[in-house]
N, CA and C atoms of all chains as a GROMACS GRO file, in nm:
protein
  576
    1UNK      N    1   2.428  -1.382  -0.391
    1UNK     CA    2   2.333  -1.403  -0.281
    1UNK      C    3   2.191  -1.400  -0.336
    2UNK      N    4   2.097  -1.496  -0.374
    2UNK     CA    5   1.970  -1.486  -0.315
    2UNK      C    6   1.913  -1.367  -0.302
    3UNK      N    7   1.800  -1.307  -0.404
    3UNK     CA    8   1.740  -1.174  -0.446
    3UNK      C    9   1.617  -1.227  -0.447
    4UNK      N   10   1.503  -1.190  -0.309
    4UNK     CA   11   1.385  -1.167  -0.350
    4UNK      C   12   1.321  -1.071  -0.377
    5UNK      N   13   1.198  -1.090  -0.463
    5UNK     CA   14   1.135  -0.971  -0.509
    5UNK      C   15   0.956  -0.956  -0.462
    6UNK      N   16   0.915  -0.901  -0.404
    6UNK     CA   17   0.784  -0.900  -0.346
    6UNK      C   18   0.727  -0.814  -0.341
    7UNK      N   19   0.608  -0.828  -0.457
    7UNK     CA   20   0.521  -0.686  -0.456
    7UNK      C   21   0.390  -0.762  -0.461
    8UNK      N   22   0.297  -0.647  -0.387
    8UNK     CA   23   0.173  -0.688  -0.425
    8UNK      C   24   0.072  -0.555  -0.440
    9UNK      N   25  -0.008  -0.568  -0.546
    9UNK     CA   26  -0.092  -0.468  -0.629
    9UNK      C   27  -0.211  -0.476  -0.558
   10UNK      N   28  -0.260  -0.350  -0.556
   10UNK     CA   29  -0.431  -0.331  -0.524
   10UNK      C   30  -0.489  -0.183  -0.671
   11UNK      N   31  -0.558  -0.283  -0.717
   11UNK     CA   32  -0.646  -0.265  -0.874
   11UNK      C   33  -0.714  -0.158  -0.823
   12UNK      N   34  -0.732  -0.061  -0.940
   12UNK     CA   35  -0.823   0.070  -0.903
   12UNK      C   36  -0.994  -0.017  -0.949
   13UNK      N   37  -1.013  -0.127  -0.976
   13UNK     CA   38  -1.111  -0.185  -0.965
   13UNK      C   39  -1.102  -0.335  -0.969
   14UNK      N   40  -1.162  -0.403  -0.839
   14UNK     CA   41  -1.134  -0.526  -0.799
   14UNK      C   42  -1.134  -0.685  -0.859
   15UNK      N   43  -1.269  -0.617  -0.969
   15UNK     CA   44  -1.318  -0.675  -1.078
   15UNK      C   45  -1.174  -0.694  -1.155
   16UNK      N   46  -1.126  -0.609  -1.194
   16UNK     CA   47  -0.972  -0.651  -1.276
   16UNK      C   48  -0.955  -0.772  -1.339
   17UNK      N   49  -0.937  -0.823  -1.493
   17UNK     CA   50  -0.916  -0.955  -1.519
   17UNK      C   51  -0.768  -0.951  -1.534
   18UNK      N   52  -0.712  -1.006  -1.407
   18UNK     CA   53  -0.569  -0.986  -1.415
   18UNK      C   54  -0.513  -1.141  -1.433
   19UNK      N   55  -0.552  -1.229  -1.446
   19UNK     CA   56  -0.530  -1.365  -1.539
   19UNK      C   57  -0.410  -1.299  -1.682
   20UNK      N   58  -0.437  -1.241  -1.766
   20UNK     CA   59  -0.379  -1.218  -1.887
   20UNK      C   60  -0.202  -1.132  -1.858
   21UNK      N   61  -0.189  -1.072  -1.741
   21UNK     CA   62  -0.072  -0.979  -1.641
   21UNK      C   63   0.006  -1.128  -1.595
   22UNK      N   64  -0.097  -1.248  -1.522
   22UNK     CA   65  -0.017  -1.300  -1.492
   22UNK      C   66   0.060  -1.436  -1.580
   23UNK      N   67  -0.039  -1.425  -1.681
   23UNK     CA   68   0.028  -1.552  -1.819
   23UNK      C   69   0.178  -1.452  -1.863
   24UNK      N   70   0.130  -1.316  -1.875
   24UNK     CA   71   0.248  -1.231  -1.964
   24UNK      C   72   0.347  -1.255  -1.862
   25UNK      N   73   0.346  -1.222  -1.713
   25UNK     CA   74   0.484  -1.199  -1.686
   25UNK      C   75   0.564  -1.351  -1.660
   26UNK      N   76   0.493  -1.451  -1.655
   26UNK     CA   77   0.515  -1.609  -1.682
   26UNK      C   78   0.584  -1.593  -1.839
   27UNK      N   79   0.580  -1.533  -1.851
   27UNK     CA   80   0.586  -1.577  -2.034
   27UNK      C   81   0.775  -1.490  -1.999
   28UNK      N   82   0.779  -1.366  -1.990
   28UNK     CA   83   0.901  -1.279  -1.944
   28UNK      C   84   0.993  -1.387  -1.879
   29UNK      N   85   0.955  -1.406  -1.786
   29UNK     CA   86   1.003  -1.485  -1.678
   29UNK      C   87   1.090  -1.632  -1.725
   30UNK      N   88   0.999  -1.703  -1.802
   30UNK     CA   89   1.068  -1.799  -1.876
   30UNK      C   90   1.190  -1.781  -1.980
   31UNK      N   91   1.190  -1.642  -2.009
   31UNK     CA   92   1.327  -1.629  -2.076
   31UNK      C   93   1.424  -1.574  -2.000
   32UNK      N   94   1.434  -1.534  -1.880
   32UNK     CA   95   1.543  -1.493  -1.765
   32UNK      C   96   1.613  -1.594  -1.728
   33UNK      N   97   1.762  -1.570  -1.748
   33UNK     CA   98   1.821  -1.686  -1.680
   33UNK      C   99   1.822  -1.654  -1.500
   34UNK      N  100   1.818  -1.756  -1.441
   34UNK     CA  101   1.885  -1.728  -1.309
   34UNK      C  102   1.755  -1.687  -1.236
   35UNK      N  103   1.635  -1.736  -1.258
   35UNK     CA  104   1.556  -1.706  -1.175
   35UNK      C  105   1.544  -1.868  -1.144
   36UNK      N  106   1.476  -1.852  -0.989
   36UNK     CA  107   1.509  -1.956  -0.881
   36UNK      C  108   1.366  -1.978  -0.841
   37UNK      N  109   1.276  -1.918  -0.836
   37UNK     CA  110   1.131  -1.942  -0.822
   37UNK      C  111   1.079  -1.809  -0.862
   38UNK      N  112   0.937  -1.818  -0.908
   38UNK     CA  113   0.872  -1.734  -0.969
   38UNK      C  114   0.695  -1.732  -0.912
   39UNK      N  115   0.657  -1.703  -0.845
   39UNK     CA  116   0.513  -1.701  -0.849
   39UNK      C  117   0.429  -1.557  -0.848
   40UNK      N  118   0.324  -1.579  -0.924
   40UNK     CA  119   0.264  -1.428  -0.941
   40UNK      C  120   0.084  -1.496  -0.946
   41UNK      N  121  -0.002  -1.363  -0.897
   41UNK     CA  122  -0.124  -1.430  -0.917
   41UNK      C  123  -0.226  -1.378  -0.845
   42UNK      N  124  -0.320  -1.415  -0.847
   42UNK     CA  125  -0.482  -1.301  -0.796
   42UNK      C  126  -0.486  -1.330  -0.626
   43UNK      N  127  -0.522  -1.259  -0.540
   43UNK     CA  128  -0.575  -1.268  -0.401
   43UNK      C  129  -0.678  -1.392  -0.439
   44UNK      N  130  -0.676  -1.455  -0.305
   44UNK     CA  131  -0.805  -1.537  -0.311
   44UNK      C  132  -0.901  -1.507  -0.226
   45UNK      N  133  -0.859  -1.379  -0.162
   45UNK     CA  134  -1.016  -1.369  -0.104
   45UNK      C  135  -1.035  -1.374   0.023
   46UNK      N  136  -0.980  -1.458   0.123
   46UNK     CA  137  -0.992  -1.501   0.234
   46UNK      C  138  -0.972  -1.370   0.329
   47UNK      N  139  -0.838  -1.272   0.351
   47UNK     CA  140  -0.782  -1.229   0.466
   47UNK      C  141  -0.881  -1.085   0.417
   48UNK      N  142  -0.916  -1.055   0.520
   48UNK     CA  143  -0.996  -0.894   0.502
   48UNK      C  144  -0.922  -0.769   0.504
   49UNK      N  145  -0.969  -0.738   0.391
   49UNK     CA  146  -0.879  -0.579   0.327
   49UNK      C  147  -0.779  -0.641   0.303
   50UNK      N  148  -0.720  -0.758   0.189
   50UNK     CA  149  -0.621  -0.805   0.150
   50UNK      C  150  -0.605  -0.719  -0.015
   51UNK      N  151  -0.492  -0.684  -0.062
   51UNK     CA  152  -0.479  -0.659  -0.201
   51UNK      C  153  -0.540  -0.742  -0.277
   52UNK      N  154  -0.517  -0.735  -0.444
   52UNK     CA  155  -0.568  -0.814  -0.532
   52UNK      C  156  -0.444  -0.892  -0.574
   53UNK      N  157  -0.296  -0.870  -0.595
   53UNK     CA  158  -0.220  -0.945  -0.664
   53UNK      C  159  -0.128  -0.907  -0.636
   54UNK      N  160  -0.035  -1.059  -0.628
   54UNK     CA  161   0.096  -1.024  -0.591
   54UNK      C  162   0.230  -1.082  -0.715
   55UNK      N  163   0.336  -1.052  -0.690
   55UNK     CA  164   0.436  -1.164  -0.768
   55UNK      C  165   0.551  -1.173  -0.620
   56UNK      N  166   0.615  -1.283  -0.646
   56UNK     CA  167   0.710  -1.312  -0.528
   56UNK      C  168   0.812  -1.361  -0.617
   57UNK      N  169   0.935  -1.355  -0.651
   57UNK     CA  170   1.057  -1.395  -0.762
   57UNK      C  171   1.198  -1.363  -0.671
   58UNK      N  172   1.203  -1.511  -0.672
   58UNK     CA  173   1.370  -1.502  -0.626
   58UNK      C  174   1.441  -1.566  -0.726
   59UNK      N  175   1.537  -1.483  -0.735
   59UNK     CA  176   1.619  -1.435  -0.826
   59UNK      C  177   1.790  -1.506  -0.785
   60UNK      N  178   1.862  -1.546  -0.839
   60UNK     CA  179   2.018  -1.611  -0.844
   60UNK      C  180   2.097  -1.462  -0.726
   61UNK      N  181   2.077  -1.373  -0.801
   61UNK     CA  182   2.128  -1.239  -0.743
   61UNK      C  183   2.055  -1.117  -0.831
   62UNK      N  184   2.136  -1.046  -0.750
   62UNK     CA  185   2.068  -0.850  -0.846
   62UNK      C  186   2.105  -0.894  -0.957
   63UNK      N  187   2.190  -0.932  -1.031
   63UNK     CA  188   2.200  -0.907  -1.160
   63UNK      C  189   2.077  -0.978  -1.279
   64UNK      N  190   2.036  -1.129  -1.165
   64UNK     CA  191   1.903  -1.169  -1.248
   64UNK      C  192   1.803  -1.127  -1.227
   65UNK      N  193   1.793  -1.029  -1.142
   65UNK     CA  194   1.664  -0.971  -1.131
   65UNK      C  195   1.686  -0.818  -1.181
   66UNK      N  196   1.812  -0.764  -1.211
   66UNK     CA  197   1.793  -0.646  -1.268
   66UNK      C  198   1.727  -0.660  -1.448
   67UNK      N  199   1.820  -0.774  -1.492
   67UNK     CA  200   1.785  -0.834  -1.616
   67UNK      C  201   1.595  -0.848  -1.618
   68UNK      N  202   1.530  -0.923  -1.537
   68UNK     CA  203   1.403  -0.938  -1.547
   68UNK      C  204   1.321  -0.812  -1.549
   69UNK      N  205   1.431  -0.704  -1.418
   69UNK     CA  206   1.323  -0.570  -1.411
   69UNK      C  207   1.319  -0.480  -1.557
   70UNK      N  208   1.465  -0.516  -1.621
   70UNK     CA  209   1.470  -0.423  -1.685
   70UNK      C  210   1.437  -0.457  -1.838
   71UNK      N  211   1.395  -0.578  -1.861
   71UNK     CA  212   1.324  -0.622  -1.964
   71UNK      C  213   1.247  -0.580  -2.056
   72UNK      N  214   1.230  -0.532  -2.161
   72UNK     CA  215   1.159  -0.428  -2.238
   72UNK      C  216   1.022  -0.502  -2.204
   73UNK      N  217   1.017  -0.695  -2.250
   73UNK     CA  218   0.843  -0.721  -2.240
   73UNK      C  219   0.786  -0.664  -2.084
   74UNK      N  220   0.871  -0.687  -1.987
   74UNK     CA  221   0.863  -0.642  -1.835
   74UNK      C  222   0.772  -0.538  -1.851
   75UNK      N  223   0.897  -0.443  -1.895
   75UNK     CA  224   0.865  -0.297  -1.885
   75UNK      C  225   0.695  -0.254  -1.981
   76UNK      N  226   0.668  -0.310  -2.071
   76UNK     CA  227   0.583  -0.318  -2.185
   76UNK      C  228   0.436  -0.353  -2.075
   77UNK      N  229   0.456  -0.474  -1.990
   77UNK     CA  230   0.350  -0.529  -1.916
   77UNK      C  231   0.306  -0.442  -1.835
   78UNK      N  232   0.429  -0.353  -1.746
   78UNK     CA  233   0.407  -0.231  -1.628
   78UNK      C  234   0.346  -0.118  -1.787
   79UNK      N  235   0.366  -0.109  -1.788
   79UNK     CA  236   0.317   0.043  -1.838
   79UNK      C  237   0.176   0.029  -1.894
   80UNK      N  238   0.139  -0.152  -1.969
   80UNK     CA  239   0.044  -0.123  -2.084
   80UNK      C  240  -0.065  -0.229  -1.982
   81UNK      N  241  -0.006  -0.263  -1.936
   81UNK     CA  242  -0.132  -0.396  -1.856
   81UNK      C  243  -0.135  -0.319  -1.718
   82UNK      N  244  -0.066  -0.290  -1.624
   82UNK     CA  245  -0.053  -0.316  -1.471
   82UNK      C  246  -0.090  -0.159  -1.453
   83UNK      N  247   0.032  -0.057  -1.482
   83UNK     CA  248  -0.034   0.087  -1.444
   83UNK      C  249  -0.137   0.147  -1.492
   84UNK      N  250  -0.230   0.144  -1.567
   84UNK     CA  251  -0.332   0.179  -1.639
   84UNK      C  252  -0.469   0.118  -1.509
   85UNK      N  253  -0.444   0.050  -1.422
   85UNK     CA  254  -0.545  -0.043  -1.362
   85UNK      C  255  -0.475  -0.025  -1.212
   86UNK      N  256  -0.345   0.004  -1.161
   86UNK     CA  257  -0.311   0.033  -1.020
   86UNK      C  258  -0.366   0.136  -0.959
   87UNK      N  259  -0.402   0.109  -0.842
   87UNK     CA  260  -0.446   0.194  -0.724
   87UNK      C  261  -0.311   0.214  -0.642
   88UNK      N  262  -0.278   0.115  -0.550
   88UNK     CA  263  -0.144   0.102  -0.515
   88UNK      C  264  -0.097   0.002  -0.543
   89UNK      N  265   0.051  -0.009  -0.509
   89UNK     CA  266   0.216  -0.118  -0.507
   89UNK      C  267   0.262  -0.077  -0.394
   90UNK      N  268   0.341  -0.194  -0.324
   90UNK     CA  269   0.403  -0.191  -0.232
   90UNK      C  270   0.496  -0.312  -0.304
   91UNK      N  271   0.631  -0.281  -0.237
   91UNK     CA  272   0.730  -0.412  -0.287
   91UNK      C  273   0.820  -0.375  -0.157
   92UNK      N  274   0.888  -0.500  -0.164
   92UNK     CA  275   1.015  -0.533  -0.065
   92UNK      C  276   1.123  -0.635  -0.117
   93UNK      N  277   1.202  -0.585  -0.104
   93UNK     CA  278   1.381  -0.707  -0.146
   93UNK      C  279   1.442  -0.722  -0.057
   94UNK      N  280   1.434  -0.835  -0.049
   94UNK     CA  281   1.548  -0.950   0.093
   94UNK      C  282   1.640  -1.008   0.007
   95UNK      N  283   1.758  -0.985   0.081
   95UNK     CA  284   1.854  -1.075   0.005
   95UNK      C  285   1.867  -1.190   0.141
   96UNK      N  286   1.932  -1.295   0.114
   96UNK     CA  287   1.939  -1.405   0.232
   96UNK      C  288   1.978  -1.512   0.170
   97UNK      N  289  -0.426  -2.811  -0.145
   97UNK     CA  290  -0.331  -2.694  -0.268
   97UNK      C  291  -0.209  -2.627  -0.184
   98UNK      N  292  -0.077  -2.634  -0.244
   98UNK     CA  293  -0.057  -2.482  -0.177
   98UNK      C  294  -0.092  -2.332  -0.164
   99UNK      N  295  -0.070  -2.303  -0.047
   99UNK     CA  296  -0.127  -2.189   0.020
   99UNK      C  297   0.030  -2.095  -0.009
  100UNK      N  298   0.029  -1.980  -0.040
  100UNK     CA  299   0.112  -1.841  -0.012
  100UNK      C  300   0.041  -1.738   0.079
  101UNK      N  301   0.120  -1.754   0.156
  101UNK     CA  302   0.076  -1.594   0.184
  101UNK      C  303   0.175  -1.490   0.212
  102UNK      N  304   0.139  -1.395   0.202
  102UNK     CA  305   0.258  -1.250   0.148
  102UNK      C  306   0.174  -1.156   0.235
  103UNK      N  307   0.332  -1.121   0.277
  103UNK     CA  308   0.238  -0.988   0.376
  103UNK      C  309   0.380  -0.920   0.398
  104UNK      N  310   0.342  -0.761   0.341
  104UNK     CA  311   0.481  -0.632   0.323
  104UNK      C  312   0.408  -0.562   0.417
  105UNK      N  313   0.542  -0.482   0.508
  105UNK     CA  314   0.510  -0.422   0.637
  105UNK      C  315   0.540  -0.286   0.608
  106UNK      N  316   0.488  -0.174   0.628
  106UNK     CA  317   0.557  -0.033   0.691
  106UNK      C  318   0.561  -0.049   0.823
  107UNK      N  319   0.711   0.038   0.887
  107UNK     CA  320   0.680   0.065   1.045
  107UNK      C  321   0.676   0.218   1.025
  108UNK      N  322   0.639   0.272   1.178
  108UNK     CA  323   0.632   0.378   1.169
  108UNK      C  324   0.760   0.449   1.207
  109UNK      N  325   0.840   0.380   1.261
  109UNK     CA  326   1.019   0.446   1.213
  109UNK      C  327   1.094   0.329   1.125
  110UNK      N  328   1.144   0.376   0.989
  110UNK     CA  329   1.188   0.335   0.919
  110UNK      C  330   1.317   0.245   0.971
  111UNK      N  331   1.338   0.313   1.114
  111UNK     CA  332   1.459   0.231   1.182
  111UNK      C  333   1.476   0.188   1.274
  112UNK      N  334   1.350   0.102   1.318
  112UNK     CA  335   1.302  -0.021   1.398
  112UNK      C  336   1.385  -0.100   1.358
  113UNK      N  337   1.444  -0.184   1.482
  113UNK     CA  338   1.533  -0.278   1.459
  113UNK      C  339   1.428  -0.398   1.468
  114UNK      N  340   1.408  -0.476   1.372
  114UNK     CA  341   1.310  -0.590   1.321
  114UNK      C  342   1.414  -0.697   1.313
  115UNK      N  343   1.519  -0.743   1.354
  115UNK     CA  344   1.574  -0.824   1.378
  115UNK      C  345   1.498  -0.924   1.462
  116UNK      N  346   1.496  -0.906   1.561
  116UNK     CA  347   1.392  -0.980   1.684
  116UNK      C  348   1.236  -1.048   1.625
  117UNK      N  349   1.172  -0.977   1.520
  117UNK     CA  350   1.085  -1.011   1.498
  117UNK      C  351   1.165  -1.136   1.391
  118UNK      N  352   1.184  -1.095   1.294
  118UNK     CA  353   1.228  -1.238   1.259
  118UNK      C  354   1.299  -1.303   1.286
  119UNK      N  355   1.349  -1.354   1.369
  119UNK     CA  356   1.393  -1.456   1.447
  119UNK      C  357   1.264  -1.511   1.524
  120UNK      N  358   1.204  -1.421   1.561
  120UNK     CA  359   1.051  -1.481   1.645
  120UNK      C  360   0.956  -1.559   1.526
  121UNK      N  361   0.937  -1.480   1.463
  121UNK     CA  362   0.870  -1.593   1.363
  121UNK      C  363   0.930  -1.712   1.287
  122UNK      N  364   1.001  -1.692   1.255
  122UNK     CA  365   1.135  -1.815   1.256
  122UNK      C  366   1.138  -1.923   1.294
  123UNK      N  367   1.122  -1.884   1.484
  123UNK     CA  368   1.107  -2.011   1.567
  123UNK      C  369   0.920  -2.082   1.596
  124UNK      N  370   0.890  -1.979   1.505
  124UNK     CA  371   0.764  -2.002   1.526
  124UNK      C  372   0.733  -2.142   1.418
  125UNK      N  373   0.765  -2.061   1.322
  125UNK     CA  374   0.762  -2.154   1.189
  125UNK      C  375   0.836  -2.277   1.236
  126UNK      N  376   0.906  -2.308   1.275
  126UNK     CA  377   0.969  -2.399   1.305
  126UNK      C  378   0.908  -2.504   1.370
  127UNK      N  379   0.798  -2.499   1.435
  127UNK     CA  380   0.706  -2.513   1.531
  127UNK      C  381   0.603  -2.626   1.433
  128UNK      N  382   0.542  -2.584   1.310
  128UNK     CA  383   0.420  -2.575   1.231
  128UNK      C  384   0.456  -2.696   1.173
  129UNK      N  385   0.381  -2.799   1.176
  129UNK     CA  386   0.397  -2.902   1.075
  129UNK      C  387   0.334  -2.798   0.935
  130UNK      N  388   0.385  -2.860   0.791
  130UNK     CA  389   0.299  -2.836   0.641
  130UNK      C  390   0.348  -2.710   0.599
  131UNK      N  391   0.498  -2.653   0.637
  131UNK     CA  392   0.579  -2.539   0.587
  131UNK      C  393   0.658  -2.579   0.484
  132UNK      N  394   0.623  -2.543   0.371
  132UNK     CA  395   0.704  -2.551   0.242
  132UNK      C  396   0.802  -2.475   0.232
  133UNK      N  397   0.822  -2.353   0.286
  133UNK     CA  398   0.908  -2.227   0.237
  133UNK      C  399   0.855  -2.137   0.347
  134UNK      N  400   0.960  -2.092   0.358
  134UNK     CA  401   0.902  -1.947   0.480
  134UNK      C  402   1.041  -1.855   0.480
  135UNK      N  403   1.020  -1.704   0.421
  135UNK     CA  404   1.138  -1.644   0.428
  135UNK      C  405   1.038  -1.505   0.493
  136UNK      N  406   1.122  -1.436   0.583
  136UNK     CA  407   1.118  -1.333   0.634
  136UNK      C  408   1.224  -1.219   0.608
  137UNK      N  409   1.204  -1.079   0.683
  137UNK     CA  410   1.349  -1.017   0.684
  137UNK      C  411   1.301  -0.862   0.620
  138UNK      N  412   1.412  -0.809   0.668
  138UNK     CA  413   1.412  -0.648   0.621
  138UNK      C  414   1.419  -0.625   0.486
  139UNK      N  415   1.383  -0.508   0.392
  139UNK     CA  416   1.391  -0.488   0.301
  139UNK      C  417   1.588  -0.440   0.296
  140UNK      N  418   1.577  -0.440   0.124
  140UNK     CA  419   1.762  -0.405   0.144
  140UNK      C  420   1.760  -0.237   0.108
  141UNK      N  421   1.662  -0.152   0.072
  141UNK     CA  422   1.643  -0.027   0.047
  141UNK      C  423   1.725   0.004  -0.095
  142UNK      N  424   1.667  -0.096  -0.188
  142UNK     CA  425   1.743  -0.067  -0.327
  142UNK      C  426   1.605   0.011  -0.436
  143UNK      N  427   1.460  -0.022  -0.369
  143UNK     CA  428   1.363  -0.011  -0.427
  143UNK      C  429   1.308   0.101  -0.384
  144UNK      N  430   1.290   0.248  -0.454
  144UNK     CA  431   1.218   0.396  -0.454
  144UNK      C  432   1.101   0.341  -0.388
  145UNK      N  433   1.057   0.390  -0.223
  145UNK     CA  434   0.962   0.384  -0.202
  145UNK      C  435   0.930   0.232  -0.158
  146UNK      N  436   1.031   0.178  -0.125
  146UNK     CA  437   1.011  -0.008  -0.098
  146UNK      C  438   0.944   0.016   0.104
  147UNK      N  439   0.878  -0.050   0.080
  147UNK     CA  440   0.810  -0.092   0.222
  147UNK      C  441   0.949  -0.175   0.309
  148UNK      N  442   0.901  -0.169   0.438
  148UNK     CA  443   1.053  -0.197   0.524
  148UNK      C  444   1.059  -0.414   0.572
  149UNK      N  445   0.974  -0.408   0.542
  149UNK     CA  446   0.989  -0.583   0.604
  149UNK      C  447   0.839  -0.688   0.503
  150UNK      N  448   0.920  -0.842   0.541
  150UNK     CA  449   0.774  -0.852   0.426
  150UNK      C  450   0.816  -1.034   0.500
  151UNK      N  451   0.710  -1.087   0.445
  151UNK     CA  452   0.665  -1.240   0.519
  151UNK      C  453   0.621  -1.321   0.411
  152UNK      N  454   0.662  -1.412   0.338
  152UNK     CA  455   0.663  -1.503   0.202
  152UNK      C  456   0.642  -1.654   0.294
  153UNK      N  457   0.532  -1.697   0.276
  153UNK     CA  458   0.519  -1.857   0.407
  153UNK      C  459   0.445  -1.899   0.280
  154UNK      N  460   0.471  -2.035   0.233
  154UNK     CA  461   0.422  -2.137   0.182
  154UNK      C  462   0.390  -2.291   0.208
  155UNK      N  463   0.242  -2.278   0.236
  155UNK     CA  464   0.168  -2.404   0.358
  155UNK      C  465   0.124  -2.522   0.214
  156UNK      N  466   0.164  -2.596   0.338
  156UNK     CA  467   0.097  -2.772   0.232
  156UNK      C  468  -0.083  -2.713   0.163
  157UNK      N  469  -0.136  -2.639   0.223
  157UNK     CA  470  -0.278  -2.613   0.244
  157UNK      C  471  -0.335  -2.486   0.345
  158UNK      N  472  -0.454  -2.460   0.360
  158UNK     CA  473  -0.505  -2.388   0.466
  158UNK      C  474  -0.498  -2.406   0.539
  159UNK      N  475  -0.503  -2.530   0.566
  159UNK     CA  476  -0.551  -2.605   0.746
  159UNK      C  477  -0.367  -2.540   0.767
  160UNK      N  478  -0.319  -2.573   0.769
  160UNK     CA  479  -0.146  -2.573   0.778
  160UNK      C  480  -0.074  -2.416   0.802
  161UNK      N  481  -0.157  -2.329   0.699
  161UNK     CA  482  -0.160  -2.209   0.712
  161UNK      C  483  -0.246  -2.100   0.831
  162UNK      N  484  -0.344  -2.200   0.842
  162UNK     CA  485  -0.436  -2.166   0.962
  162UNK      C  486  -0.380  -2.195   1.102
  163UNK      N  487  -0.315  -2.297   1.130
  163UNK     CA  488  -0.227  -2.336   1.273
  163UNK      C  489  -0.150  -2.264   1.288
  164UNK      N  490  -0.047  -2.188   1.181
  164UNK     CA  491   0.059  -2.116   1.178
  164UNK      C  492  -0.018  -1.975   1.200
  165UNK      N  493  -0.122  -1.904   1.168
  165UNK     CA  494  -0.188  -1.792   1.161
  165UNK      C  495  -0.252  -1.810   1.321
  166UNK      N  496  -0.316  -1.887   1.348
  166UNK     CA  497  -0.374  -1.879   1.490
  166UNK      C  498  -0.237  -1.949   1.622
  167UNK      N  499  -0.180  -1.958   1.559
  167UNK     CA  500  -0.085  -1.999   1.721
  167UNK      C  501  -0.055  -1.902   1.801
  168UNK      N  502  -0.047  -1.942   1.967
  168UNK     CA  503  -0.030  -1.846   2.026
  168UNK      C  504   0.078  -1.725   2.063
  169UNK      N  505   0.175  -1.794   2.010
  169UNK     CA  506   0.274  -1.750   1.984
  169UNK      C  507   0.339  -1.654   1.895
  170UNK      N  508   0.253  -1.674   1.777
  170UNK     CA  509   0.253  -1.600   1.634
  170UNK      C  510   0.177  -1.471   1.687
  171UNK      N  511   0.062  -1.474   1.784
  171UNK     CA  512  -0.064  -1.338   1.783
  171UNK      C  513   0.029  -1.308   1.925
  172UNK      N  514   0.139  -1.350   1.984
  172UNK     CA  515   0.216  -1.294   2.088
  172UNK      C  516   0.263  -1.190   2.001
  173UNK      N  517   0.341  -1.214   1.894
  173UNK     CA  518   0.438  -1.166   1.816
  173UNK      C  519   0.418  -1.019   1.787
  174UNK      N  520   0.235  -1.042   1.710
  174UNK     CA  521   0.207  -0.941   1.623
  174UNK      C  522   0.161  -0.846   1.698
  175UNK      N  523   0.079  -0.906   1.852
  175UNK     CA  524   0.024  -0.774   1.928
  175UNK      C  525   0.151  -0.747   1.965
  176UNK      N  526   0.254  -0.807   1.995
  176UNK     CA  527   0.359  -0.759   2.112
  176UNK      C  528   0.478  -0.675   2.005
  177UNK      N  529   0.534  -0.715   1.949
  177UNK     CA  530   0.657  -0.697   1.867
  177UNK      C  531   0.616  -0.596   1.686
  178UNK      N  532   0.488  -0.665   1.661
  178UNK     CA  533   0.450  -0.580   1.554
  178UNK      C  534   0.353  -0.489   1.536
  179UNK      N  535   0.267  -0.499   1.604
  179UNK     CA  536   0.170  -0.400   1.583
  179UNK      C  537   0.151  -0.260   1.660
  180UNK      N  538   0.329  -0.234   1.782
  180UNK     CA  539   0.324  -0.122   1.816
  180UNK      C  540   0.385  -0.006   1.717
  181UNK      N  541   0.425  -0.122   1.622
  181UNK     CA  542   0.569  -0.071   1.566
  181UNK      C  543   0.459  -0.021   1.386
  182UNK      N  544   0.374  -0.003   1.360
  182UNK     CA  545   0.298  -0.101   1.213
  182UNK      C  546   0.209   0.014   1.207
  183UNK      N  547   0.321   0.101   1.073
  183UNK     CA  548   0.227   0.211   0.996
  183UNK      C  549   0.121   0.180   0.854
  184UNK      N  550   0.228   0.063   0.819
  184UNK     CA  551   0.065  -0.017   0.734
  184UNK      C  552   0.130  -0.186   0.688
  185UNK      N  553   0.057  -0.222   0.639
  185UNK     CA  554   0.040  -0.363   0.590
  185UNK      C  555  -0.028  -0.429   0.493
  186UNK      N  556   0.022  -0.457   0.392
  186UNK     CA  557  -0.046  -0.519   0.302
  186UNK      C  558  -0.060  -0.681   0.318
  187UNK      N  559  -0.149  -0.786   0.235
  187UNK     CA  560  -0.145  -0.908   0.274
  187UNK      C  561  -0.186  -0.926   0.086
  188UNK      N  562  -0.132  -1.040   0.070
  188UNK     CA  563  -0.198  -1.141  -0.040
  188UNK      C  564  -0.183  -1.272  -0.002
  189UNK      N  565  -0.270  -1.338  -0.061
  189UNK     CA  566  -0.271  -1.487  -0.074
  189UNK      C  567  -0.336  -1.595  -0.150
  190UNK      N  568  -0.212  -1.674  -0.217
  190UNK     CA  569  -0.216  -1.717  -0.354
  190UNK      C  570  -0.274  -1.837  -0.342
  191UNK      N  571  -0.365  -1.932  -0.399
  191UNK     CA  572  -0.336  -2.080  -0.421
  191UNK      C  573  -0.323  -2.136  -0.557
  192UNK      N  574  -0.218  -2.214  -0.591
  192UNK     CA  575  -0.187  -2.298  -0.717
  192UNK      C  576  -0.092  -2.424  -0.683
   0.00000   0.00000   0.00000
């Protein structure tokens, strides 16, 4: 079944050059089999009091998205790019 | 361009039956000329701390995204069905 993945980040500073978070996890992403769409990328600004960045990844099933979560470069990006710079995360998974 | 927009819900009981709401937006979307993608729906509670519902809509453009955001039907929804229910909310929105 159909695994989405939906999180979106708000930067402990807004300024954030998060361009380089979203080439890396593009880069991860291209070696996962079984992913079905992938988009990740900066707020643009418009909706008021909106976060800074989101990723949205649907996935074949759990098993291609456990593979993506559990990815060492994944894991390498969360720890050395993304948490060092989070304020908050929020995520949600629909299967459908 | 296409337009994303992403928007993860808290309610304030984790066990609000949100069935009704998506189906309402659903038929809403259905409605909107310039819908690329539109998935709704409850979270599956596999994620520590995952927010309970979330809204993934992908418009030809703004204008497209803007009809779907101002219809009357859609601000029925959110005063009536979501916003008694709505301990927080995040929003992003992508264009590429």
């Amino acid at each position: 079944m159909p695994f989405t993945h939906i999180v979106t980040f708000k930067w402990t500073d807004e300024n954030f050059e998060d361009g380089p978070v979203a080439d890396a996890l593009q880069a991860v992403v291209a070696t996962v089999d079984g992913v079905q769409s992938y988009v990740c990328g900066p707020d643009i600004g418009l909706a008021p009091g909106s976060y800074d960045f989101a990723v949205v990844g649907t996935f074949d099933d759990r098993d291609s998205f456990t593979t993506y979560r559990d990815h060492p470069e994944h894991q390498r990006i969360i720890n050395e790019m993304i948490t060092p710079h989070l304020d908050a995360r929020t995520v949600v998974q629909l299967e459908s």
